[in-house]
C-alpha positions in Angstrom: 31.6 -1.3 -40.2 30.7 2.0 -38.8 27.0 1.8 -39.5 27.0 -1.8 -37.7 29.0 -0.4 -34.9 26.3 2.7 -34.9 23.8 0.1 -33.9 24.9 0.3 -30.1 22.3 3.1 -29.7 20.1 3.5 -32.8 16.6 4.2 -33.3 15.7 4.9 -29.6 16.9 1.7 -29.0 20.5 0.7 -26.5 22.4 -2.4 -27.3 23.7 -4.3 -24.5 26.2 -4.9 -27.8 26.8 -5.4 -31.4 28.7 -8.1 -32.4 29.4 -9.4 -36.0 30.7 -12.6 -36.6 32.1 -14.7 -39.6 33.0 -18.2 -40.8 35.0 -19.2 -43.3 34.6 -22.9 -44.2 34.8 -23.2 -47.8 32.7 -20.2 -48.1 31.9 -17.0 -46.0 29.3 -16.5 -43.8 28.8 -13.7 -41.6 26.4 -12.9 -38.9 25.5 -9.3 -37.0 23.9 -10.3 -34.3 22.1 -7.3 -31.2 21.8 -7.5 -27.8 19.1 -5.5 -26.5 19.4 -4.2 -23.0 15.3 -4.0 -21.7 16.3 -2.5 -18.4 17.8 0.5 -21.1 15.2 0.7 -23.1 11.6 -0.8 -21.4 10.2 -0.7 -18.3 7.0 -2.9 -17.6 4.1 -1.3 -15.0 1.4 -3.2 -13.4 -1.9 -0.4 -13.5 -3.8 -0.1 -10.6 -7.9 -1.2 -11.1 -9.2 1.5 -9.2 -11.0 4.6 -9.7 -8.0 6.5 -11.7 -7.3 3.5 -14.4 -9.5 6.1 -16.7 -6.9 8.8 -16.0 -3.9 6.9 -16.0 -4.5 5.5 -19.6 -5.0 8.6 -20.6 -2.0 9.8 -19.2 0.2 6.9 -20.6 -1.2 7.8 -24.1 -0.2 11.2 -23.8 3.5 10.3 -23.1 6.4 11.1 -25.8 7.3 7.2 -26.0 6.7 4.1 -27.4 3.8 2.9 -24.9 2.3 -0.7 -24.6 -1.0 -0.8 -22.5 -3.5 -3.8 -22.1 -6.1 -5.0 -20.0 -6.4 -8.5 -19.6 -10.5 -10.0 -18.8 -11.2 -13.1 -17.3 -13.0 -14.6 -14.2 -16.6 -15.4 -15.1 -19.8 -13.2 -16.0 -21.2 -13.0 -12.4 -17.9 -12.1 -11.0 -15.3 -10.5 -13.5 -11.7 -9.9 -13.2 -9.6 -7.4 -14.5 -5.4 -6.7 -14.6 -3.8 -4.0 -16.0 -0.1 -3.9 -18.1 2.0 -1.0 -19.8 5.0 -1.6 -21.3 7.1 2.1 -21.7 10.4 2.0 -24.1 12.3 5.2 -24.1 15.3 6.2 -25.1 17.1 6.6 -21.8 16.5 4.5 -18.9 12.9 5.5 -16.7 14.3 6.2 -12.9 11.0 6.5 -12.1 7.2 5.4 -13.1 5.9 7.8 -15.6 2.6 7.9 -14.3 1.6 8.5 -10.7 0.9 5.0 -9.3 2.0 2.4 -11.9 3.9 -0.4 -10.1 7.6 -1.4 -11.4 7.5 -4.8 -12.4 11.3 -5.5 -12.9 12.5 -8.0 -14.8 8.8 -8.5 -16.8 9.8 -6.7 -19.6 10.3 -10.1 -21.9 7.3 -12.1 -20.5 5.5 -9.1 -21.0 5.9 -8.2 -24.8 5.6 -12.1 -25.4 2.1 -11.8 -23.3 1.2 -8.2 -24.8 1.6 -9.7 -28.7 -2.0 -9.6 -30.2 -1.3 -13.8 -31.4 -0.3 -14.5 -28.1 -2.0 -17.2 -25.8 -0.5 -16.4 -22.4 -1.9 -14.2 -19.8 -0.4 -11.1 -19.1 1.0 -12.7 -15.9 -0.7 -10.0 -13.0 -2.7 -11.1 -10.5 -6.6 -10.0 -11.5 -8.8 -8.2 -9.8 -12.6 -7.9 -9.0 -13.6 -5.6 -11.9 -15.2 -2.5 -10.1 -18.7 -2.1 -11.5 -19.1 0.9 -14.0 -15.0 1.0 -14.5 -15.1 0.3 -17.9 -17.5 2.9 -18.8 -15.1 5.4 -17.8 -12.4 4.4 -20.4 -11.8 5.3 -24.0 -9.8 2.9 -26.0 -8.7 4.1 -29.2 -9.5 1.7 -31.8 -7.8 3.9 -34.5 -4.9 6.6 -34.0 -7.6 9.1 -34.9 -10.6 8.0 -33.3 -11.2 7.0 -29.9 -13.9 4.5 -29.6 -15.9 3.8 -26.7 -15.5 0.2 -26.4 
């Protein structure tokens, strides 16, 4: 029992709770079961499409946390669209946007992750906008931890 009841704050992570659970009918059954609390552990950020989105990435990949960033394509070839995401889980709660000019998106933590999973269909859920022209020349996306690809 003390490991389960260590789970409360383990691996960078903060249980809303930990609770464990049994039935006996015949036989035993027993269940652990975790509560996350997001607003402990992950904050979600819209990313401004402007001339910094270059910068900004790069400053989200430099932070000491788990960091989630995507940008989302659609509207059609003669007139693109862009949006911007980051998902940041840290240990303690963020009281603040760790990059200058991300935009708190509270309570778009779950929708988010669901959105940001690679097999997901769903959009990313931020309004788009006109993709500046020559943005996306600007960014490095690494495609591997240890080399950055042009993409």
């Amino acid at each position: 029992m003390p490991v389960v009841a260590s789970y409360v704050d383990r691996f960078g992570l903060r249980c809303n709770k930990v609770r464990v659970t049994s039935l006996v009918d015949g036989g035993n059954a027993t269940w652990i079961g975790m509560t996350l609390d997001a607003g402990a552990n992950l904050a979600a950020f819209g990313i401004p499409v402007d001339g910094r989105l270059a910068e900004r990435v790069g400053e989200l990949r430099a932070l000491q946390a788990q960091t989630w960033t995507a940008l989302e394509f659609g509207g059609t070839s003669a007139h693109p669209t862009v949006s911007a995401w980051c998902a940041v889980r840290t240990p303690e709660r963020l009281r603040y946007a760790p990059v200058s000019g991300l935009v708190v998106h509270c309570g778009a933590q779950g929708p988010l992750l669901t959105a940001l999973d690679p097999r997901s269909v769903l959009r990313l859920g931020l309004n788009p906008s006109p993709l500046p022209a020559g943005l996306l020349g600007q960014l490095r996306w690494p495609v591997e931890s240890d080399h950055p690809a042009m993409i």
